[in-house]
C-alpha positions as CSV (number, residue, x, y, z in Angstrom):
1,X,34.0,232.2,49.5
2,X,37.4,230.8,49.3
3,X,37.9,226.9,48.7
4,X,39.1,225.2,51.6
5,X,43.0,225.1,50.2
6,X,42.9,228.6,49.3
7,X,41.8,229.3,52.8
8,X,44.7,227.0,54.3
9,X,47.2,228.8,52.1
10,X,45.9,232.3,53.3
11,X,45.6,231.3,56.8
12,X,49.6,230.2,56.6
13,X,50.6,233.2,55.2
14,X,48.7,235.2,57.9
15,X,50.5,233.2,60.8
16,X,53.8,233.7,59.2
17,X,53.4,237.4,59.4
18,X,53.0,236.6,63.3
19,X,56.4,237.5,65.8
20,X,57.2,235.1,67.8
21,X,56.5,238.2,71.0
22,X,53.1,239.0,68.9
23,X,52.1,235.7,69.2
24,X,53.3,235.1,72.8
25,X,50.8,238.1,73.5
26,X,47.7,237.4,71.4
27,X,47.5,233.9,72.7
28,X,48.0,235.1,76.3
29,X,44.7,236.9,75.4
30,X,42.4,234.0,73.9
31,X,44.0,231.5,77.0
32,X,42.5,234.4,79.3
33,X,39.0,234.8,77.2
34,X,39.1,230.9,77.4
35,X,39.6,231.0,81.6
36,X,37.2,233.4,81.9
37,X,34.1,231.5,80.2
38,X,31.8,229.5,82.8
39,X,32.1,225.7,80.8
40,X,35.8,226.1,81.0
41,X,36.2,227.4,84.7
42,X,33.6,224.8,85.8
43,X,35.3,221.5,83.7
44,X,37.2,218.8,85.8
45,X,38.5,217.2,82.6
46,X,39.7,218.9,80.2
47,X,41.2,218.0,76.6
48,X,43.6,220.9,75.9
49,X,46.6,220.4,72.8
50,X,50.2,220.8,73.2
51,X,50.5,223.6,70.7
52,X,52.6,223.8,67.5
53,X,54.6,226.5,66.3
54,X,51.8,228.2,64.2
55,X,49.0,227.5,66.5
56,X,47.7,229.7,69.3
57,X,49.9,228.7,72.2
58,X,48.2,226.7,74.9
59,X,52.0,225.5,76.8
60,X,51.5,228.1,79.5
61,X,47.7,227.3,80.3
62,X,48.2,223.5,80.2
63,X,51.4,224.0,82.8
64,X,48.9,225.8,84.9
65,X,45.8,224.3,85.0
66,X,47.1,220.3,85.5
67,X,47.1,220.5,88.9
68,X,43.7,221.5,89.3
69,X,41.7,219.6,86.5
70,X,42.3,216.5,85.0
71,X,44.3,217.5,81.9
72,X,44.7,215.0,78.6
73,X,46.5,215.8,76.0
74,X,46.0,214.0,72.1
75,X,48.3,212.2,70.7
76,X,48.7,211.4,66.8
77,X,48.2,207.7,66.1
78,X,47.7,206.7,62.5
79,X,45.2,208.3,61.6
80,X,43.5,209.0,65.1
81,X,43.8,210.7,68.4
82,X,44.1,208.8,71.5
83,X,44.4,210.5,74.7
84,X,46.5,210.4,77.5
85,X,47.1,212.8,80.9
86,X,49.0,214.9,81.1
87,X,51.3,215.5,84.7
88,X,53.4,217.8,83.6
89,X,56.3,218.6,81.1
90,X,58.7,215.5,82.5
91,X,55.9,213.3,81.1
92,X,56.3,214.6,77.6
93,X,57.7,212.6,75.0
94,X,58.1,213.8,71.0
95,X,55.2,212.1,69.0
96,X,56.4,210.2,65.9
97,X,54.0,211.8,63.0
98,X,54.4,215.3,64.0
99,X,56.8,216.0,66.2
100,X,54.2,217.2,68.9
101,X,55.7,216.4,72.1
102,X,53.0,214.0,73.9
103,X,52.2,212.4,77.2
104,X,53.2,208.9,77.4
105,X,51.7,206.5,80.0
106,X,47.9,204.5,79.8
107,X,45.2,206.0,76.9
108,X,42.0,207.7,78.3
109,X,39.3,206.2,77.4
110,X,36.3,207.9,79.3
111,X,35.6,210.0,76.8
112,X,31.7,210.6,78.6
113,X,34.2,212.0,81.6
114,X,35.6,214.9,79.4
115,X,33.7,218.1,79.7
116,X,36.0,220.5,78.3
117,X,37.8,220.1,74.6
118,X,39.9,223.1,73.5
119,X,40.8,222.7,69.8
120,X,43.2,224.2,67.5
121,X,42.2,225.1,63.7
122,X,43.3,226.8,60.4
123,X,40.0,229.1,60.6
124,X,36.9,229.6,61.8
125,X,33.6,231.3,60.7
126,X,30.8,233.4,62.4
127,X,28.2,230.3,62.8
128,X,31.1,228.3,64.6
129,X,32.1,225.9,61.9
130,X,35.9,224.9,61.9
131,X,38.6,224.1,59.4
132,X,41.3,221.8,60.1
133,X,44.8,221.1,58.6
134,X,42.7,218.3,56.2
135,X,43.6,214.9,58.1
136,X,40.2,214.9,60.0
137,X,41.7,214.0,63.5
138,X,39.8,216.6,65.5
139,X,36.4,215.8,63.4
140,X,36.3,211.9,64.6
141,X,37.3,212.9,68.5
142,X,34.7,215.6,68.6
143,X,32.1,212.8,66.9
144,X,32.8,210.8,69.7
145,X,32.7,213.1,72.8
146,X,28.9,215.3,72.2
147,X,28.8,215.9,76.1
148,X,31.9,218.1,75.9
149,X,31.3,221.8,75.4
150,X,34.2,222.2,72.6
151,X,35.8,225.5,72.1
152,X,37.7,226.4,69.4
153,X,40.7,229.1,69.9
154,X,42.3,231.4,67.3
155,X,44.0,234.8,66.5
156,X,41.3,237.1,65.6
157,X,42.1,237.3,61.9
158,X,41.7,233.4,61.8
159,X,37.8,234.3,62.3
160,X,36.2,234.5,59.1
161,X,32.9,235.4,58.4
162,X,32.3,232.5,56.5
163,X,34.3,229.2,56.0
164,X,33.6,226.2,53.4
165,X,31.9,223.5,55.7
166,X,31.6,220.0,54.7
167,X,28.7,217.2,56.1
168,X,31.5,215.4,58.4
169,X,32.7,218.8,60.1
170,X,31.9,219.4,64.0
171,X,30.6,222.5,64.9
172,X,32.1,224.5,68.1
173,X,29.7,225.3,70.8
174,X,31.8,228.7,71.1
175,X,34.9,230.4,69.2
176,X,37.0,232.3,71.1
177,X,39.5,235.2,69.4
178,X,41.6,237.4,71.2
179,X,38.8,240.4,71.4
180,X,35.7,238.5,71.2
181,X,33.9,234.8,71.7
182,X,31.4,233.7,69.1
């Protein structure tokens, strides 16, 4: 198995390989894989992420779904996420760390009230374990919010069989890909 920087490093080169069209497609697929399952179709409030450039892109789903479910996007603070709703695009506002355009207005706090967190990663394995950029920002939200049903989205190839997991990472209840769900 790969160390976790030697995965990163793969996973980047992977994603580069992507086009812009490919990616447009592929992610089309995992946001309709994501629709389709029963905890997401059922979920008032939802945490989504307002996708980067590499990541599967979740724009087009979070533009859609925000009038029907409560939507909250995260927003990079320090070292943390706080959330905030998202109303739509006019509300958007580029984050300071990142560059991730964010929501501004009042932090959500309720995180009992979520039942629905979508989350980005580098890779994931077979047994639903996740690997982050290395900061740790989804880990501590996910800690703090075990009522959500947390799915983790990726291309297909970001699906490894196995991944290197360390004591502090959150394990997805699902993993959806393109072709399949885990």
């Amino acid at each position: 198995m790969d160390s976790k920087s030697e995965t990163r490093r793969r996973m980047r080169e992977l994603k580069r390989q992507v086009t812009p069209d490919e990616k447009l497609r592929r992610s089309a697929a995992v946001m309709e894989r994501l629709k389709q399952t029963p905890q997401f179709a059922a979920a008032h409030t939802v945490l989504l992420y307002w996708s980067m450039a590499d990541e599967v892109q979740t724009h087009d789903l979070v533009d859609a779904i925000c009038r029907q479910k409560t939507m909250l996007l995260p927003c990079v603070d320090g070292d943390r996420l706080r959330l905030r709703r998202y109303t739509g695009r006019d509300c958007l506002v580029k984050g300071e760390q990142f560059g991730i355009e964010e929501p501004r207005g009042p932090e959500w706090t309720d995180l009992d009230a979520i039942d629905a967190i979508v989350v980005p990663g580098v890779a994931f394995d077979r047994h639903r374990n996740r690997m982050g950029r290395g900061r740790g920002f989804y880990d501590r939200l996910l800690k703090s919010t075990p009522k959500a049903w947390k799915a983790g989205v990726a291309y297909d190839f970001q699906v490894l069989d196995d991944i290197p997991v360390e004591q502090h990472d959150v394990k997805m209840d699902t993993v959806i890909g393109e072709s399949f769900t885990v």
